[in-house]
KEMARNU-14145 format. One record per atom (N, C-alpha, C): residue number from 1; x, y, z. Coordinates in nm, 2 decimals, always signed. Atoms other than C-alpha are relative to their C-alpha. Example, Ala and Ser with C-alpha at 12.3 -4.5 7.8 and 13.67 -1.06 7.14 Angstrom:
2
seq:1	east:+0.09	north:-0.12	up:+0.00
seq:1	east:+1.23	north:-0.45	up:+0.78
seq:1	east:+0.09	north:+0.12	up:+0.00
seq:2	east:-0.09	north:-0.11	up:+0.00
seq:2	east:+1.37	north:-0.11	up:+0.71
seq:2	east:-0.08	north:+0.11	up:+0.08
% end
This chain:
97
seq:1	east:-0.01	north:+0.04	up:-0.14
seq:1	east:+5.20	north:+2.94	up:+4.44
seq:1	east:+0.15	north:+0.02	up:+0.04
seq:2	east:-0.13	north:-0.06	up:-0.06
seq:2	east:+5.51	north:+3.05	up:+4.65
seq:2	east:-0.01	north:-0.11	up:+0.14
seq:3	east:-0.05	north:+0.04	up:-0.02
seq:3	east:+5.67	north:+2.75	up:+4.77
seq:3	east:+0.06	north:-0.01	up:+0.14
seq:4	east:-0.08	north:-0.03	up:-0.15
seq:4	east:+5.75	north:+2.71	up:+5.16
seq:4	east:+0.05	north:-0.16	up:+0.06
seq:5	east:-0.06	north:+0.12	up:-0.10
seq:5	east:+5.92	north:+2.46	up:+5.36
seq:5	east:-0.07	north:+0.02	up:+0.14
seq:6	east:+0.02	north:-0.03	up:-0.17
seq:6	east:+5.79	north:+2.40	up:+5.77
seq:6	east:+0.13	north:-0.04	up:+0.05
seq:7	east:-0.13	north:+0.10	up:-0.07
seq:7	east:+6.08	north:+2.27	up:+6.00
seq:7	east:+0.01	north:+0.02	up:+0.15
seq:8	east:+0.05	north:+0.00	up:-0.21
seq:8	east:+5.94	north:+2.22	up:+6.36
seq:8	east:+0.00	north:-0.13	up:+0.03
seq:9	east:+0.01	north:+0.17	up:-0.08
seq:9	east:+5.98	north:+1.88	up:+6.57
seq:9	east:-0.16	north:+0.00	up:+0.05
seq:10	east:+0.16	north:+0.09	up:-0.07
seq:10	east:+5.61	north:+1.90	up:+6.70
seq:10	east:-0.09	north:+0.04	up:-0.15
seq:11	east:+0.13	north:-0.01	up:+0.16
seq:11	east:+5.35	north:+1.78	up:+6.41
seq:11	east:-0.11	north:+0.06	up:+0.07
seq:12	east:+0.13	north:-0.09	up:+0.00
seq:12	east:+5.05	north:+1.99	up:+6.55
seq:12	east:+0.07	north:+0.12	up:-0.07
seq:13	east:-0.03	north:-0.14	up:+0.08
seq:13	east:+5.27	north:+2.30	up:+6.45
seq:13	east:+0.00	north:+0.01	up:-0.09
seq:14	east:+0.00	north:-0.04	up:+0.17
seq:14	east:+5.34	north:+2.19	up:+6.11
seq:14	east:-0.10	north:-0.03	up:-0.04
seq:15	east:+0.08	north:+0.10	up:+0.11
seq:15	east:+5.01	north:+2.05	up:+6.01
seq:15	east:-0.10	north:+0.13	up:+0.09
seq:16	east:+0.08	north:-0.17	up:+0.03
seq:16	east:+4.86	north:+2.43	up:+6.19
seq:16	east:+0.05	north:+0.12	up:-0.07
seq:17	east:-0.05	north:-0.07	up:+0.10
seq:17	east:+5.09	north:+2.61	up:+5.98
seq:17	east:-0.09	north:-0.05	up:-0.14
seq:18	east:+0.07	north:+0.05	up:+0.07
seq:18	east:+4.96	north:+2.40	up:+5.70
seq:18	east:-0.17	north:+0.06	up:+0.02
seq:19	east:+0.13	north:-0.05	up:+0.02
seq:19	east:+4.62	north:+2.47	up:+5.78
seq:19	east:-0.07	north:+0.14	up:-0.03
seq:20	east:-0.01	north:-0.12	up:+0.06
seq:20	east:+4.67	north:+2.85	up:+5.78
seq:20	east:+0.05	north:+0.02	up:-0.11
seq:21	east:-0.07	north:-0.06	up:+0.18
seq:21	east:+4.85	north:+2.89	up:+5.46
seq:21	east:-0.09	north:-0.15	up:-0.09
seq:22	east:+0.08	north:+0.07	up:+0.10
seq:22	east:+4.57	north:+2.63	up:+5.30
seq:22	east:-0.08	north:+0.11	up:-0.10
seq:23	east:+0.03	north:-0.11	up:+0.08
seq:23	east:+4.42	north:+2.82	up:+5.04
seq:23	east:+0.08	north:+0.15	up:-0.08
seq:24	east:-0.08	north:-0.13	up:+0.01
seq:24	east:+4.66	north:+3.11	up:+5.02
seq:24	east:+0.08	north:-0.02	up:-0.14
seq:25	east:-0.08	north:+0.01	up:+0.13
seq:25	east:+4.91	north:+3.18	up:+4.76
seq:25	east:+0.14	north:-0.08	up:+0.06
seq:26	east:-0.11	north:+0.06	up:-0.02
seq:26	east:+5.14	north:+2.96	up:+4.99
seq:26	east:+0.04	north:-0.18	up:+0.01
seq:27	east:-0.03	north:+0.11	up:+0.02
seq:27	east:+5.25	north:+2.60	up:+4.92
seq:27	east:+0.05	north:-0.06	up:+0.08
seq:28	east:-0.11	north:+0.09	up:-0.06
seq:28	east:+5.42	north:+2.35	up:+5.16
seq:28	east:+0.06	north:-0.09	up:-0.08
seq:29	east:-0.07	north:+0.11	up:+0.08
seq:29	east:+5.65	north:+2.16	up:+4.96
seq:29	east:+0.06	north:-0.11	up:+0.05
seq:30	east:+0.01	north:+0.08	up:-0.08
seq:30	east:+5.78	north:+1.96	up:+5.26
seq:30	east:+0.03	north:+0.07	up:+0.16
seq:31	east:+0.00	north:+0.00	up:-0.19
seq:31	east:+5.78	north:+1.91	up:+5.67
seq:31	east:+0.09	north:-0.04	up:+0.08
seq:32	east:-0.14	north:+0.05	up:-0.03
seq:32	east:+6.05	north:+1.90	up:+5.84
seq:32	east:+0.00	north:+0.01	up:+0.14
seq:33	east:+0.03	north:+0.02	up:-0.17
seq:33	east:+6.11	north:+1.77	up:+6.21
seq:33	east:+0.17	north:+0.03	up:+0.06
seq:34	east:-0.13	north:+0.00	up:-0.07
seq:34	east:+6.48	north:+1.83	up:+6.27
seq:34	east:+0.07	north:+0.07	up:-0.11
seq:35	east:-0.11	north:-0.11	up:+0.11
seq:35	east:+6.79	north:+2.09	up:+6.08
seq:35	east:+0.02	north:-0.13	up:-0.03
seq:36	east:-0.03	north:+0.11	up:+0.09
seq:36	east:+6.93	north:+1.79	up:+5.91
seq:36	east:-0.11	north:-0.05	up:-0.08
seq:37	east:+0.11	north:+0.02	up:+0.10
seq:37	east:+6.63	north:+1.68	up:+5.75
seq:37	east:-0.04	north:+0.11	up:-0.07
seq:38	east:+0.03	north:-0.13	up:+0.06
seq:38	east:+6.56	north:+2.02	up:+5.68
seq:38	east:+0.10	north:+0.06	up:-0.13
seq:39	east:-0.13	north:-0.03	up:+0.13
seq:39	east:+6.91	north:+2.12	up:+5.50
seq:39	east:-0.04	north:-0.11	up:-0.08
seq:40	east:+0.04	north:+0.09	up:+0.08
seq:40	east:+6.82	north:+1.81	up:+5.32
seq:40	east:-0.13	north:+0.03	up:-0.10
seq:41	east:+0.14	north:-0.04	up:+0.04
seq:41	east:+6.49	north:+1.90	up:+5.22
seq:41	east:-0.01	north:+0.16	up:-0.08
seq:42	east:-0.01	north:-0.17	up:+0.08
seq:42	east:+6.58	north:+2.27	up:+5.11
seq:42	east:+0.07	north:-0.10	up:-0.14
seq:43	east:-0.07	north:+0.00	up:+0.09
seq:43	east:+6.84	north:+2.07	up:+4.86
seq:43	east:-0.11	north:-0.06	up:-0.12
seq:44	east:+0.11	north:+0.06	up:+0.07
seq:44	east:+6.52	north:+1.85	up:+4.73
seq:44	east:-0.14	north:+0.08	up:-0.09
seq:45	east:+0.13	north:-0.08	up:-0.03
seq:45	east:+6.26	north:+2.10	up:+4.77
seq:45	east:+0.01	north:+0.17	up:-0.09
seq:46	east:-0.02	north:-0.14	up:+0.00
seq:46	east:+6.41	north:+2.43	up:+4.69
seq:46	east:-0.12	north:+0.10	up:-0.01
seq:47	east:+0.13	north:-0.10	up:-0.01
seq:47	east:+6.13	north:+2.64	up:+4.85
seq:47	east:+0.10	north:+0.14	up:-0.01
seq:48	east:-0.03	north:-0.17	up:+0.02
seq:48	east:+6.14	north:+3.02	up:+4.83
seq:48	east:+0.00	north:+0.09	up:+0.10
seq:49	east:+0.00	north:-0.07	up:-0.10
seq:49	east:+6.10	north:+3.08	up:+5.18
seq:49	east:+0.00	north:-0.12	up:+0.11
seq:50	east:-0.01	north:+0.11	up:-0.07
seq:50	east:+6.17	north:+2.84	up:+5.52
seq:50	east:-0.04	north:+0.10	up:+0.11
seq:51	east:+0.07	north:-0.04	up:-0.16
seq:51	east:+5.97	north:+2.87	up:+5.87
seq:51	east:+0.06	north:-0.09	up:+0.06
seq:52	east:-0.15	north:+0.09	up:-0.08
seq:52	east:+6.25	north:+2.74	up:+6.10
seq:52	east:-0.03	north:-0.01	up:+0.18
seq:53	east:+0.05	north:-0.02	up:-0.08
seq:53	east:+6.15	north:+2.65	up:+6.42
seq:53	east:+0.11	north:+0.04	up:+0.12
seq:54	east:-0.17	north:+0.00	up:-0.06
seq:54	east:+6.47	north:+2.71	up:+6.70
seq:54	east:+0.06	north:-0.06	up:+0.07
seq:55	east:+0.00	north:+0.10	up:-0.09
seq:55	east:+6.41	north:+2.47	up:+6.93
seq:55	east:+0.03	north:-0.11	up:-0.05
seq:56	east:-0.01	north:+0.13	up:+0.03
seq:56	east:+6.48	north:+2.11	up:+6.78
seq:56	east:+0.11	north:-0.09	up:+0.06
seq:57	east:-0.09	north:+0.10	up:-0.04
seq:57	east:+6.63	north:+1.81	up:+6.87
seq:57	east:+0.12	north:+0.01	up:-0.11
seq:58	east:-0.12	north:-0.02	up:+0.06
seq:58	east:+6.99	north:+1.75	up:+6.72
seq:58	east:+0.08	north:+0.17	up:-0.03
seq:59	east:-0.03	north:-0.19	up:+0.06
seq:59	east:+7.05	north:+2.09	up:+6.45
seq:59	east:-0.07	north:+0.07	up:+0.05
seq:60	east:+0.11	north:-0.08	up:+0.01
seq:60	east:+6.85	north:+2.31	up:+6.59
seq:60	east:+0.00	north:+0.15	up:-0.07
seq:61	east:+0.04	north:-0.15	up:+0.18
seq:61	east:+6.69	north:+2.64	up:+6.38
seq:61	east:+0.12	north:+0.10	up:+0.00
seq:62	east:-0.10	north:-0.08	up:+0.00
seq:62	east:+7.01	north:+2.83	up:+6.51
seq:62	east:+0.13	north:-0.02	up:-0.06
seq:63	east:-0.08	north:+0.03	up:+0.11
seq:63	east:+7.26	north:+2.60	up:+6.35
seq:63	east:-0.01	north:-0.06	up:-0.10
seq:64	east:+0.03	north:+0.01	up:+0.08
seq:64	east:+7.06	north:+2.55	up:+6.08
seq:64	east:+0.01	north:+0.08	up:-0.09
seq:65	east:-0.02	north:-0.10	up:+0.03
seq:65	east:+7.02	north:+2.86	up:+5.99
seq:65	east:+0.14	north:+0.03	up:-0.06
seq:66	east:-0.18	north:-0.03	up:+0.09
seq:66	east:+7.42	north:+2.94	up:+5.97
seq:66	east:+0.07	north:-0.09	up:-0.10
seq:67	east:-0.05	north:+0.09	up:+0.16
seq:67	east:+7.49	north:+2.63	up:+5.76
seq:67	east:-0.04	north:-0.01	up:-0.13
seq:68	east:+0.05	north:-0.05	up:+0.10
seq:68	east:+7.25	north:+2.77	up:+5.52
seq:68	east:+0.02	north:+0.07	up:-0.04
seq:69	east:-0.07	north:-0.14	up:+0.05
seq:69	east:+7.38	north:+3.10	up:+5.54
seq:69	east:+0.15	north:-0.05	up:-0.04
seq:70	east:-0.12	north:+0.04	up:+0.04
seq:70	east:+7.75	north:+2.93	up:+5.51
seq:70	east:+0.00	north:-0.06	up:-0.15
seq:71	east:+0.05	north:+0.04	up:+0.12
seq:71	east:+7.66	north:+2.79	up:+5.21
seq:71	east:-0.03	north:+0.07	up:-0.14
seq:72	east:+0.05	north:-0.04	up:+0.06
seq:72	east:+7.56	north:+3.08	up:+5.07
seq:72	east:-0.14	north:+0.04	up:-0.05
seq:73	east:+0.19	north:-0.01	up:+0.03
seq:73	east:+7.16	north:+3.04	up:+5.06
seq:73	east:+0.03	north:+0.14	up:+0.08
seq:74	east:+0.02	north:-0.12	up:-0.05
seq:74	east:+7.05	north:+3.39	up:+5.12
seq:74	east:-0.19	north:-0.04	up:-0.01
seq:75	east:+0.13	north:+0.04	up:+0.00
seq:75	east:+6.65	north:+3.28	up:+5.10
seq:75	east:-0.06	north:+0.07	up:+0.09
seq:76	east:+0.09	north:-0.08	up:-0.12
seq:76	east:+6.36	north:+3.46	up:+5.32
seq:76	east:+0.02	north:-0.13	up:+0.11
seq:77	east:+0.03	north:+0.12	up:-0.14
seq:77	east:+6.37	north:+3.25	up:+5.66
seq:77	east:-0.06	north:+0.07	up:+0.13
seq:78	east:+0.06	north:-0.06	up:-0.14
seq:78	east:+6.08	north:+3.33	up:+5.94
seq:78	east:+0.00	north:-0.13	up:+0.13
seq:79	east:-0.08	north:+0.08	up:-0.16
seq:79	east:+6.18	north:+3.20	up:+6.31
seq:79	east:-0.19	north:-0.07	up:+0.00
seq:80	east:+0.14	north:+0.02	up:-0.12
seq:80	east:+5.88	north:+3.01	up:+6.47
seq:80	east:+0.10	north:-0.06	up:+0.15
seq:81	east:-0.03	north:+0.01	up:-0.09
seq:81	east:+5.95	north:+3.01	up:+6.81
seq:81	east:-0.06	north:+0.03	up:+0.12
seq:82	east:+0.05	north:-0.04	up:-0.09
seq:82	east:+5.78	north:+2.98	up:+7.12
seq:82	east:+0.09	north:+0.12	up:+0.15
seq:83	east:-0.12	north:-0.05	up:-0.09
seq:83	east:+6.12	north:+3.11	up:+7.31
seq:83	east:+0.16	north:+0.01	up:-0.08
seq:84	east:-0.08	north:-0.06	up:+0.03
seq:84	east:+6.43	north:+3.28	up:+7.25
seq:84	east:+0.07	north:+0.06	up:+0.09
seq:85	east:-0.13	north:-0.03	up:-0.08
seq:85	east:+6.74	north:+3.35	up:+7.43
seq:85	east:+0.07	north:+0.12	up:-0.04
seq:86	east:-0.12	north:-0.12	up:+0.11
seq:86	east:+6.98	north:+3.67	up:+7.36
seq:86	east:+0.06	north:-0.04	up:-0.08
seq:87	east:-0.06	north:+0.08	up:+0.07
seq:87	east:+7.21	north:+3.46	up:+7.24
seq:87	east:-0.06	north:-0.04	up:-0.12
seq:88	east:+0.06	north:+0.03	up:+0.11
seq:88	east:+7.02	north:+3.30	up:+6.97
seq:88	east:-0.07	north:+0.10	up:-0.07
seq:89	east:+0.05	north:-0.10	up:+0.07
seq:89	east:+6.83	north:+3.59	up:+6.88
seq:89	east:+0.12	north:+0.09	up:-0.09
seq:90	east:-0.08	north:-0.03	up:+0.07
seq:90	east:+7.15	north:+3.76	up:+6.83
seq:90	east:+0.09	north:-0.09	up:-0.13
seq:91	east:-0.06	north:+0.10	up:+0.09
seq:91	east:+7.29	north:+3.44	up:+6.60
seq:91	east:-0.07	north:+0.01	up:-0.10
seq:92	east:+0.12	north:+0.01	up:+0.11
seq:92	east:+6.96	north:+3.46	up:+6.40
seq:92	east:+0.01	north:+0.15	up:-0.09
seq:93	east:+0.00	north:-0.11	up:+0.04
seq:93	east:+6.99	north:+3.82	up:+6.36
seq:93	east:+0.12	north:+0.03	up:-0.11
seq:94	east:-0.10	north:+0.00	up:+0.07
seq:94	east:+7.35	north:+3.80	up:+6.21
seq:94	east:-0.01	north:-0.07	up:-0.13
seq:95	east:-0.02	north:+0.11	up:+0.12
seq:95	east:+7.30	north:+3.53	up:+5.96
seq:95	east:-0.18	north:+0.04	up:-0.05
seq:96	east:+0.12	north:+0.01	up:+0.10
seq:96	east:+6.98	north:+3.69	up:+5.81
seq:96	east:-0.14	north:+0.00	up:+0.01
seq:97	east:+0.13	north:+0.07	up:+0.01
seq:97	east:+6.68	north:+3.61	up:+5.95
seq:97	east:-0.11	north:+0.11	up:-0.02
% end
């Protein structure tokens, strides 16, 4: 099993993520509703791959993202996002995503 993190503020998202990667070769190891609980949760968790949402309250997935990449985590990370700005696309794009 290949190990994933969610990290979206709305629980229908993570618990329909969850329901598509049920059965799969993909794992949720934890759910995460905000970047701080998230950077937290990668340190607990150490999944092999993070679905980052971009939008959140507080950190959101843009400066999450960089303080993962500052860090040095280089890890797969896929955006979920219903919207996206230049700006942030360009920030995501720099640091990895």
């Amino acid at each position: 099993m290949i190990p994933v993190l969610v990290a979206d503020d709305h629980g229908f998202i993570r618990a329909g993520v969850e329901a598509v990667l049920r059965g799969s070769r993909f794992s949720i190891v934890a759910a995460t509703a905000s970047g701080e609980e998230t950077l937290d949760a990668i340190k607990t968790h150490d999944p092999e791959i993070v679905l980052l949402d971009i939008n959140m309250p507080g950190m959101n997935g843009v400066q999450t993202l960089e303080a993962l990449r500052s860090r040095g985590d280089t890890r797969p990370v896929v955006l979920l996002t219903a919207e996206i700005n230049d700006r942030q696309l360009l920030s995501v794009m720099r640091a990895g995503v």
